[in-house]
N, C-alpha and C positions, 0 to 999 in steps of 0.2 A: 494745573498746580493746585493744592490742597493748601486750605487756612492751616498754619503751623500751631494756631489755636485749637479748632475742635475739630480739622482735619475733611471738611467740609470743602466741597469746590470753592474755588476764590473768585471774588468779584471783581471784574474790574476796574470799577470806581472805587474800592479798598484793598486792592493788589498790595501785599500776597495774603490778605484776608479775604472772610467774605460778609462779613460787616463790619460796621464801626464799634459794636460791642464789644467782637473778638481785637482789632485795631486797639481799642480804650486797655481791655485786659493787656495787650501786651506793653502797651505804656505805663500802664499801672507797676507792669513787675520791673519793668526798667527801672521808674523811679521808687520803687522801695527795696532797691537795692540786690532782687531776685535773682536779675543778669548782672552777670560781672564780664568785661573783658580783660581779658591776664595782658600783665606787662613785664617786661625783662627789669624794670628800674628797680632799684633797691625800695626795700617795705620800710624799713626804718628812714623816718624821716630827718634825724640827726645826717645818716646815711649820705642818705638825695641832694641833701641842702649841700653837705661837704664834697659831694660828687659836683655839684652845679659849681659851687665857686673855686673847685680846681679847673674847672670847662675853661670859665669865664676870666680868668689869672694866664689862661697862657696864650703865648703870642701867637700871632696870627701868620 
């Protein structure tokens, strides 16, 4: 398996990297927002809120 970082063999003390720098890079992009994973929920958050409290209003 190849680091998805710099596509280098991975190590397996940093699987699926092959260091902790490529490891730290892809943390980095995680939190500044790089990676995004997609969600089916409504974007508007007026939206979400009025979705959740028709969830939570109906009977069980």
């Amino acid at each position: 398996m190849s680091c998805p970082i710099c596509s280098k063999e991975s190590e397996p003390k940093y699987r699926p990297f092959c260091s902790r720098r490529c490891a730290d890079v892809d943390l980095g992009r995680w939190l500044n927002g790089s990676y995004a994973v997609t969600a089916d929920a409504p974007e508007d958050l007026e939206e979400a809120a009025e979705a959740l409290a028709q969830e939570t209003q109906r009977p069980h």
